[in-house]
N, C-alpha and C positions, 0 to 999 in steps of 0.2 A: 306725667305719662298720660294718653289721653285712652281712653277705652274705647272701642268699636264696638258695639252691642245689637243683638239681632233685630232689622231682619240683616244688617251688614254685614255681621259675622254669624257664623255658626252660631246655632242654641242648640240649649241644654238644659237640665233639667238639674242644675245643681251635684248630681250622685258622679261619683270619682270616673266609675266607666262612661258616664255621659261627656264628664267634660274633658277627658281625656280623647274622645271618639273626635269632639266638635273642633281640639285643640288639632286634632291631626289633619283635619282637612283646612283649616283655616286658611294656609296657603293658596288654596286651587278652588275655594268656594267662587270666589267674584269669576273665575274662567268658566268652570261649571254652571253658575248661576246664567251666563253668556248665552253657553251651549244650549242650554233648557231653555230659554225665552228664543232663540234662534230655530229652534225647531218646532217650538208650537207657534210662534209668528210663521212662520213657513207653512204650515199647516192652515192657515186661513179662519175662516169661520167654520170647516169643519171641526179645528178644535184636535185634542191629542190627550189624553188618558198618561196619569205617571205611565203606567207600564207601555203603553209606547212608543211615549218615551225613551224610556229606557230602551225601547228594542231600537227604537232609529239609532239612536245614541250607541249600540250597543255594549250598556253600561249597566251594572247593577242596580235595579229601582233600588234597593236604599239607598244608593247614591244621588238619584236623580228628587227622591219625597222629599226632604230636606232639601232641597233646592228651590223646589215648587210651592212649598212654604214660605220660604223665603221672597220668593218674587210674588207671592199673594201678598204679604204682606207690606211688600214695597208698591206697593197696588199697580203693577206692568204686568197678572195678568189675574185670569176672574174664572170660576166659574159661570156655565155658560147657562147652569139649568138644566142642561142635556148628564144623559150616565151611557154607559156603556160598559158591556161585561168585560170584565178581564178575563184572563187564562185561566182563573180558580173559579171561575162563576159568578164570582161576587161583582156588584155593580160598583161602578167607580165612577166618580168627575169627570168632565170633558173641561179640560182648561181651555181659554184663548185670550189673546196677546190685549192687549188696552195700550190705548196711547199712542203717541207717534213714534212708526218705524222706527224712528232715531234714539226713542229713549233706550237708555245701555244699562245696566244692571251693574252696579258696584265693587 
């Protein structure tokens, strides 16, 4: 049996409700993981903030954080150095896309 291990699958943090949460999206992560690099490649060099993210997507950022981890660490897409406030005030990332248009996310 061969293991798929993150950034390809869902992570987790070993704890029951962790790997329970990561086992449920398994399925629909490589589609989501799609949607998230599809929208901040779209986005340009301005670049696009999890949250949104999440509002173009209109999807729940904890749907979309874990994702954006995921594609950080498939290195397709980067911090840009730039923040921007979210809705709570708090400053957050400006993701943007690396690589050629063509690379696809797993």
């Amino acid at each position: 049996m061969m293991l798929i291990e993150y950034p390809h699958a869902p992570g987790h943090r070993g704890v029951p409700t962790s790997v329970e949460a990561a086992d449920s999206v398994a399925f629909k992560a490589g589609r989501l993981q799609r949607m998230v690099l599809a929208a901040i490649r779209a986005a340009g060099d301005y670049g696009m903030t999890t949250n949104e993210c999440a509002g173009r997507l209109d999807m729940e950022r904890d749907s979309i954080q874990p994702r954006t981890s995921e594609l950080r660490a498939k290195r397709l897409i980067e911090d840009s150095g730039r923040r921007r406030r979210n809705a709570s005030g708090k400053s957050a990332i400006v993701w943007v896309a690396v690589g050629a248009p063509e690379a696809v996310a797993a």
